[in-house]
N, C-alpha and C positions, 0 to 999 in steps of 0.2 A: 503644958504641952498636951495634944491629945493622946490619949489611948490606944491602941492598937490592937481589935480582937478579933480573932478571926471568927468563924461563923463555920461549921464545920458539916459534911453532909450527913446529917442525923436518918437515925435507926428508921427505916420506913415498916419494920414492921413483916409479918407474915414470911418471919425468917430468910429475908433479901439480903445481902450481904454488899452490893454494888448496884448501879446507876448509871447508866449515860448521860451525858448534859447533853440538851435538845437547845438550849437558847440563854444567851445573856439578855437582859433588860437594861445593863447599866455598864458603865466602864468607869477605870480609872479617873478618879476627879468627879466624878457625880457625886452629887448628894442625895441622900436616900431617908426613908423616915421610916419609924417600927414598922412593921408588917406591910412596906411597900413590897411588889410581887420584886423579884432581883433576876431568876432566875427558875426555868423552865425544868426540870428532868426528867428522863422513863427509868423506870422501875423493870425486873423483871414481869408487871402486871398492869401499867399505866402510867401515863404523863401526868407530874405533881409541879405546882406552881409551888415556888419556897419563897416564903416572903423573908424580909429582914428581922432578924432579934433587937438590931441596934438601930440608930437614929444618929447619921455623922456623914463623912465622908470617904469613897470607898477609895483607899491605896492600892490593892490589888488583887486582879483574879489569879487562882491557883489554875486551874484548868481551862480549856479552851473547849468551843462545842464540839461535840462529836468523840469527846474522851471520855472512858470509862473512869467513873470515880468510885474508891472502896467506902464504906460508910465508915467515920470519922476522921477521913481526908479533909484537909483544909479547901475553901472553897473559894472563901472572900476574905481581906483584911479589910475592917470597915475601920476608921480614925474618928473614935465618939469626943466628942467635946470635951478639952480639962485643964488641958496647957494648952500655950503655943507651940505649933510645931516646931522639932529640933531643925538647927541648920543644917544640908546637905553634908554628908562627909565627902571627902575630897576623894576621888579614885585613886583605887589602887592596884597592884599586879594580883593581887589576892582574890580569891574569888568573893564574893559579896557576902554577907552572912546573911541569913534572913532575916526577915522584919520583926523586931521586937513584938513580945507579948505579954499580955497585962498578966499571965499566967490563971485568967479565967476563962478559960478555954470554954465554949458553949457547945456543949454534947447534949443537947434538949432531943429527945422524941419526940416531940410534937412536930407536924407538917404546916398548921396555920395558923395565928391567932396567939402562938407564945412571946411571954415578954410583955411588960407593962405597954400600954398602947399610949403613945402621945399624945396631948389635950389637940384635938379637931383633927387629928392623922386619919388620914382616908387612905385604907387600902385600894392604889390604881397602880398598872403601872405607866413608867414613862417610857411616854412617845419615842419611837425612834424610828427615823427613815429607815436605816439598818444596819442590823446585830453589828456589835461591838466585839471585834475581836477579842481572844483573851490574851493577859499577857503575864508570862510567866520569866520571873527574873534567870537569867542566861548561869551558868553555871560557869563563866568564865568570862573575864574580860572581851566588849567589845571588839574584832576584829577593827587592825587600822589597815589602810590601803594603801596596797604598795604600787607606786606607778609603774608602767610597762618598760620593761628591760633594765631593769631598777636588779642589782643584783640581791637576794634576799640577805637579811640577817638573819645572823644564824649564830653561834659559838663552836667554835673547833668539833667538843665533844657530841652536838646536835646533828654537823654535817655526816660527821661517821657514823651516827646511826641512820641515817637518810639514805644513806651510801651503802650500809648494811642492808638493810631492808627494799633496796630498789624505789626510793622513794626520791621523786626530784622536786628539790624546795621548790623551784621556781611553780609546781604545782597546790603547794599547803599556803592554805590560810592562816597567817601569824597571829596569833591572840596574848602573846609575851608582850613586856614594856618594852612600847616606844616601836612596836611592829615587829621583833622578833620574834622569829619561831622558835618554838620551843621543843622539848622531848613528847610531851605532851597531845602537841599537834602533828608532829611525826606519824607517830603512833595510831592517831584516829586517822590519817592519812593511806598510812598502810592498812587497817581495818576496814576501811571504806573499801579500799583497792581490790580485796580480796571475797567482798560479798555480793553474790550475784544481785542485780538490779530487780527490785520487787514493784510489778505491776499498782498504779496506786487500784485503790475499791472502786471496781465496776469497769475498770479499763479492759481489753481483751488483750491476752499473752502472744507472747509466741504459737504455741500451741494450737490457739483458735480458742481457747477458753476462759470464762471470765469470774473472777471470785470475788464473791460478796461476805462482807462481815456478820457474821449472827450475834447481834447484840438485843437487848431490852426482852419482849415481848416475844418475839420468834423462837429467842435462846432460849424462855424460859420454858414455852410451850412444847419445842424440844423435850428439853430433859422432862419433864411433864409426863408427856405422852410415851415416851419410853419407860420412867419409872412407873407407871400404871398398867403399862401392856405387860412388863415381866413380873411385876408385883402378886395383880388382883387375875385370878382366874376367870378370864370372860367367858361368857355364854352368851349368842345372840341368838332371835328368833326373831322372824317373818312375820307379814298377813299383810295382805293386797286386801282392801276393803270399800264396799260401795258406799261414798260420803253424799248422794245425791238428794238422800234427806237434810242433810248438814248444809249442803250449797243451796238449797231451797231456805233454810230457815235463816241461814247467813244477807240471802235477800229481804227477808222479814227485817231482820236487826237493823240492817244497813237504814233501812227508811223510817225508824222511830227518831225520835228528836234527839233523845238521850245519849246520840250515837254520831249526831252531826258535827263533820270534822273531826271522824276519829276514824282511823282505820281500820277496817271490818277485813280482815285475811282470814283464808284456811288455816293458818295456823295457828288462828286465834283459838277455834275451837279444836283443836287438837290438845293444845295446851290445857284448854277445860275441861274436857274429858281425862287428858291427862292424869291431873288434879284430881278429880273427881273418885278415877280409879286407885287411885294409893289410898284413899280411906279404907278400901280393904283389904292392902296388901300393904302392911305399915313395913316389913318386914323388908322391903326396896326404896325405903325412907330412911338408911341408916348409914354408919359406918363401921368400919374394921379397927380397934385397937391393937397394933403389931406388938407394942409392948408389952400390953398387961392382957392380950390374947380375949381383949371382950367384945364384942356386938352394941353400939351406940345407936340404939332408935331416938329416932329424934321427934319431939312431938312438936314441929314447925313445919314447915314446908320451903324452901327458899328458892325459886325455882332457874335453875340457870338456863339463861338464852344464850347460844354460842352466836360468833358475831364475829364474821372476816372482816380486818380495816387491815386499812395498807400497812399496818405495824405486826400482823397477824393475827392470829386468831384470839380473841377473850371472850371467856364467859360472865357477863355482870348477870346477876342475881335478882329476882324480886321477894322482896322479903316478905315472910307469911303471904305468899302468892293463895296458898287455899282460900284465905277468906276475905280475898277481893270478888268483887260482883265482875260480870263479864266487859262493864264499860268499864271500870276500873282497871282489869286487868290489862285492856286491848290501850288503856292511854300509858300504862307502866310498859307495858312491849314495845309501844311505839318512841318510849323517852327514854328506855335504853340503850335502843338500835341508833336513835339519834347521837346518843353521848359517845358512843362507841364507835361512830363513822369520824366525828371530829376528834377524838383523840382524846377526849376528858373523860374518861372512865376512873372513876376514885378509887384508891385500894379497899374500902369501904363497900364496896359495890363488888367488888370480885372475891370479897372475903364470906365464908359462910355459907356457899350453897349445900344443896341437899340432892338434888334431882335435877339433868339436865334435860333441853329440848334442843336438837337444831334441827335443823329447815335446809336438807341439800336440795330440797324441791329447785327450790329458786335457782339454781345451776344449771336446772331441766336435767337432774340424776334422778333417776327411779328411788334407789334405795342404797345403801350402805352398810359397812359393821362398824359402827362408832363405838371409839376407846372411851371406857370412863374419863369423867374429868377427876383426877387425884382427890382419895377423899370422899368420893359418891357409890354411892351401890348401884345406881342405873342412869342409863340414859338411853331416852327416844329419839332415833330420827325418822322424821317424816320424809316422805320423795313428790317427787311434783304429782298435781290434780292433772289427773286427763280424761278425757272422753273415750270411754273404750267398750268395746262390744262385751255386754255382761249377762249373763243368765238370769233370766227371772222367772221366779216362781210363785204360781196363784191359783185359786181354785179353778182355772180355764187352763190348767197344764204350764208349761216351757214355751220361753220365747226369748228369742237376742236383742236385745236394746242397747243402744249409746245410754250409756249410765256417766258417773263424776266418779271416779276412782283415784285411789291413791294407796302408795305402798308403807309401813311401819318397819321400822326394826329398833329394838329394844336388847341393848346388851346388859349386861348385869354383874355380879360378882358372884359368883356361887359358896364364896364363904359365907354370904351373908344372907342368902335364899338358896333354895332347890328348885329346881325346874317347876313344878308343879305353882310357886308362888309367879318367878316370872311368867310363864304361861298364862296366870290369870289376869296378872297384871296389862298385859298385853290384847288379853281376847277382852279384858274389860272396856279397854279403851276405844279396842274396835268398835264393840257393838254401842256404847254410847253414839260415835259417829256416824254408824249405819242407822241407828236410830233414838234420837238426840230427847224425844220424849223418856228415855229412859231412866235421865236425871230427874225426872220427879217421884223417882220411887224410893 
């Protein structure tokens, strides 16, 4: 007979503890092969594809989409080849036990690729017009149907609790043998009766108002940003700066070849400058140890790009971002921003940054106080480029010009710098900008 083992949702890592299931691939009765994808999930940090440990046929899902799963909750029972299957047991008023297991319960860490792979097994998944609901076995005997005006079954001692409790059978669903209602059913009867009706997610109340669930990515960015604003002591600073030389050589870039079919943004070279400036201020390159009270400089760079997708906010990373070339770095920004619009951002990507960038330009917001991201001693936000009347000065005196301008704010931690380093770090970054020949010194 076959085997029966479940498949259980393994450790993802970066101290996650739970998961929502975003999608089934497969349902009861499919057959599945090693590492076919099965199953969709978000993370408190991104959507992970879980392929299969096993090679068999799947008996059943534990959870349905849209449910939060704990990590080592059963997910799947897959039926791997061995025996023939047992015959069906005959029903009974008992509630069902669960499905047998081989007692090798698979608590793997790994997210893809674990488990011997099958001679020509091709990780795809299968097709499905659509998502297979999940089906989880009933914790009681199928309800039988009672016909209309049909007096219910009941036992003496069932109606006197019905009749205690203000419960009228003819309104309970029987789940006892052969359609009787039970104590049992009573009971959830009157529980029901006495709980006010909950709006389902996303409907509007009574009230006029309407509540949404905070799960995956929103929830985790939450507790996040909260644990960082009371944590780490922020400091931010200012400077409105003339990028007009930067928008000038950004037209130069744009039209070299090296450059064709890659996106040339202001934020590109904010981000290079960025970069640029932390070689002198390594001191806004580190982290806080709370336990053992120490200062982690980090001699990497990893640079986080913040990135709104419908799932909310993530930060994925470019790793050792300093010593990428400018075309390099502008096709790493731009296959970020992509991964992170569709939903495939890997826990691998949002693990490890150093130093963040975001861009509330593009909202057309001036500027901001941007919270660290947990873990970072700074982060820069840029505000949108505008054409704005700007003071210039030359050996011919003062004069007002339409310049290319744009606003910086750089918060920090102050355990881990003094003002004097974020100041530099900041006025460094400017004047690279205002004037971009500066990087060759």
């Amino acid at each position: 007979m076959p085997i029966a083992k479940d498949f259980r949702l393994p450790d993802v890592g970066e101290g996650l503890t739970e998961a929502d299931l975003v999608r089934w691939t497969v349902a009861p009765g499919d057959t599945v092969e090693v590492n076919q994808i099965i199953v969709e999930i978000e993370t408190a940090k991104a959507v992970v594809e879980l392929p299969s440990p096993h090679a068999g046929t799947v008996r059943r899902l534990h959870a349905a989409e849209g449910e939060t799963v704990p990590v080592g909750a059963p997910l799947i029972t897959i039926d791997v080849p061995g025996e023939e299957p047992p015959a069906p047991a005959a029903p009974a008023p008992a509630a069902p036990s669960e499905p047998a297991d081989s007692g090798a319960e698979e608590r793997t860490a790994l997210l893809v690729g674990y488990g011997p792979r099958a001679a020509g097994a091709v990780r795809r998944r299968t097709p499905r017009p659509t998502p297979a609901p999940a089906v989880t076995a009933p914790a009681h005997p199928a309800p039988v149907a009672v016909p209309p005006g049909t007096r219910p079954a009941a036992k003496p001692p069932v109606r006197k609790l019905a009749k205690d409790l203000g419960v009228r059978l003819e309104t309970v669903v029987p789940t006892g043998p052969n359609g009787t209602v039970s104590r049992e059913d009573v009971h959830r009867a009157a529980a029901a009766a006495t709980q006010p009706a909950t709006p389902a997610p996303g409907a509007v109340n009574a009230r006029g108002e309407t509540r949404l669930p905070v799960r995956g990515v929103r929830k985790h960015t939450a507790a996040a940003m909260v644990a960082s604003a009371f944590s780490a002591p922020h400091v931010t600073e200012f400077v409105t700066v003339d990028i007009s030389e930067t928008m000038r050589l950004r037209e130069l870039v744009r039209a070299r070849r090296e450059f064709k079919g890659t996106k040339v943004s202001p934020m590109l070279f904010v981000a290079r400058a960025f970069l640029l400036a932390l070689r002198r201020t390594p001191e806004l390159n580190s982290s806080w140890d709370e336990e053992r009270q120490e200062i982690v400089l980090k001699h990497y760079i990893n640079l986080g790009i913040a990135a709104a997708t419908d799932r909310g906010l993530v930060v994925p990373n470019i790793k050792d971002a300093d010593l990428l070339g400018l075309a390099d770095l502008a096709t790493a920004i731009a296959s970020l921003a992509d991964i992170a619009r569709e939903g495939r951002t890997s826990p691998a990507d949002l693990a490890g940054g150093t130093v963040t960038l975001t861009n509330v330009g593009v909202f057309g917001v001036d500027t901001g106080t941007p919270i660290l991201n947990p873990g970072e001693a700074a982060i820069l936000a840029m505000g949108a480029v505008r054409r704005t009347p700007w003071v210039v000065q030359d050996a011919a005196g003062e004069r007002i010009e339409p310049r290319w301008t744009t606003q910086l704010a750089l918060s920090f931690d102050h355990r881990l710098a003094d003002g004097q380093q974020g100041s530099r770090l900041l006025a460094d970054t400017a004047d690279l900008l205002r004037e971009p020949g500066l990087a060759l010194l």
